[in-house]
N, C-alpha and C positions, 0 to 999 in steps of 0.2 A: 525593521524587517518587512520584506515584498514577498507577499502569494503572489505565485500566475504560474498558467498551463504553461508547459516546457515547449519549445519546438524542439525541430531535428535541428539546431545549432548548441542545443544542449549536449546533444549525447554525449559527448568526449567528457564532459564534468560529470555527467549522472552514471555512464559508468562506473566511473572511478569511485562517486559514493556506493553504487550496488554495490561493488567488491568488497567495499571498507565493510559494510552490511554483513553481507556474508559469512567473512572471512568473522566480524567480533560478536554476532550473536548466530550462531548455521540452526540455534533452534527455532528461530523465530521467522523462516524463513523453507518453504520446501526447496527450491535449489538449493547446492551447495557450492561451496567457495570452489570448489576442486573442478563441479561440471560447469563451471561458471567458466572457468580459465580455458576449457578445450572447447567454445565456443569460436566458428569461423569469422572474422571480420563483425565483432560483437558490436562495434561501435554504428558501423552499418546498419546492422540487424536494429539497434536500440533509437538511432534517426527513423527510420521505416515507420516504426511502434507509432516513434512520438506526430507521425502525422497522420495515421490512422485516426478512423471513424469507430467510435463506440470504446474506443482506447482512449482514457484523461490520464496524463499524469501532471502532477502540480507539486510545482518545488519552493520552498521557502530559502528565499536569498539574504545575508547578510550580507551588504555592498555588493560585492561580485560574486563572494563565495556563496555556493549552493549547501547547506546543513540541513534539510533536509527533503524530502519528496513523499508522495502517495498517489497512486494509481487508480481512478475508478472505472469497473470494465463492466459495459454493461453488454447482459448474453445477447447473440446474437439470432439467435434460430425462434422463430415466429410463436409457437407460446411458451419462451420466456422473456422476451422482450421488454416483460415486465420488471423485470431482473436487474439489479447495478452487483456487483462484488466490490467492497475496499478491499485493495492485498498492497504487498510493495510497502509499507508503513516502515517510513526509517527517518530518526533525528538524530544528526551526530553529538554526541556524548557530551558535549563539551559546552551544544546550546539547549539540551532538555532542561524544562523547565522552564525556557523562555517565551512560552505561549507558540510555538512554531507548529507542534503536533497539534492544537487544538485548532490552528488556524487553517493546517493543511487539511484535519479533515473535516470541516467547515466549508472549507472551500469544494472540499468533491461536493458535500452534500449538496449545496447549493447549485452545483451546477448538474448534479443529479437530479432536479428541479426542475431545469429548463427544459423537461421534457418529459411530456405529458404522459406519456406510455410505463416510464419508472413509475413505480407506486409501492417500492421498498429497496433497501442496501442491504445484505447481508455483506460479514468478514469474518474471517477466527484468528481468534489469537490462542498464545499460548496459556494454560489455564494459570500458570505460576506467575504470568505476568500482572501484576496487579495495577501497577500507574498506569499499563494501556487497558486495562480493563476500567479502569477509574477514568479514565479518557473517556472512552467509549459512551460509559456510561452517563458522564456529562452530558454528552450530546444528544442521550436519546436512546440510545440503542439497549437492546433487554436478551439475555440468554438466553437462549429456548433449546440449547442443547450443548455436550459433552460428548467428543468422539473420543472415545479412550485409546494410548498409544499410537496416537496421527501421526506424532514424525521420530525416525530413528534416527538418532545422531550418535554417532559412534556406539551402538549395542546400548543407550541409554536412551529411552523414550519419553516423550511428552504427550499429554494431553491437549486437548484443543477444544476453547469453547467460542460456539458457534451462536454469534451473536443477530441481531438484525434489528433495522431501523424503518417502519413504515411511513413513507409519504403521504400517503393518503387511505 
């Protein structure tokens, strides 16, 4: 298995995993499969992303195929700067467990690193999730909060715990 940041020659494969994303878990996830699909020229839009500044995302490759990726965004406006977000966490079903998810987000963090200004990541997951919160928690990161009913997915709510990992 290969980590590395995606370019814009990704987009057409990372696409296609967002939607698989989407479309097999919409709670883990604030878009939804549906406002995913009425997106203009997505592929376009998702090349753009992947060369932006302050946008990482990083995908884990088996051979050619892409199973999984993670996005770290760090805020943009002068004091939060100090700010990374993980969002975007997705391994397809078929290679969890294969160390992929621990390696992608490894890899944000560390590249969360190279830059002196981050001095923490926060992410949320969902609070039911337990192997990503046992992820998480491998790595470092400690809950410090609980938004009750964060996302609706079909008239059925979830919770979301808001986790964070400080650099320094």
């Amino acid at each position: 298995m290969e980590v590395r940041l995606l370019t814009p020659d990704d987009a057409k494969v990372y696409w296609e995993m967002r939607l698989e994303a989407l479309k097999n878990h919409p709670e883990a996830f604030a878009t939804s499969y549906e406002e995913a699909l009425q997106r203009k020229n997505p592929i376009e839009q998702v090349a753009s992303r992947l060369k932006g500044e302050g946008d990482y995302t990083f995908g884990a490759f088996q051979g050619d195929a892409l199973i999984g990726a993670v996005t770290l965004v760090q805020d943009k406006i002068t004091k939060m700067k100090h700010r990374a977000h993980i969002v975007a966490m997705y391994v397809n079903p078929n290679h969890r467990r294969s160390g992929a998810g621990k390696a992608l987000v490894a890899a944000a963090i560390s590249h969360a690193k190279e830059f002196s200004e981050i001095i923490k990541i926060n992410l949320t997951v969902v609070s039911s999730n337990e192997k990503a919160k046992k992820l998480y928690t491998s790595l470092g990161f400690k809950t410090y909060g609980i938004e009750e009913k964060a996302l609706n997915v079909n008239e059925t709510y979830y919770d979301e715990e808001l986790m964070v990992l400080f650099l320094k």
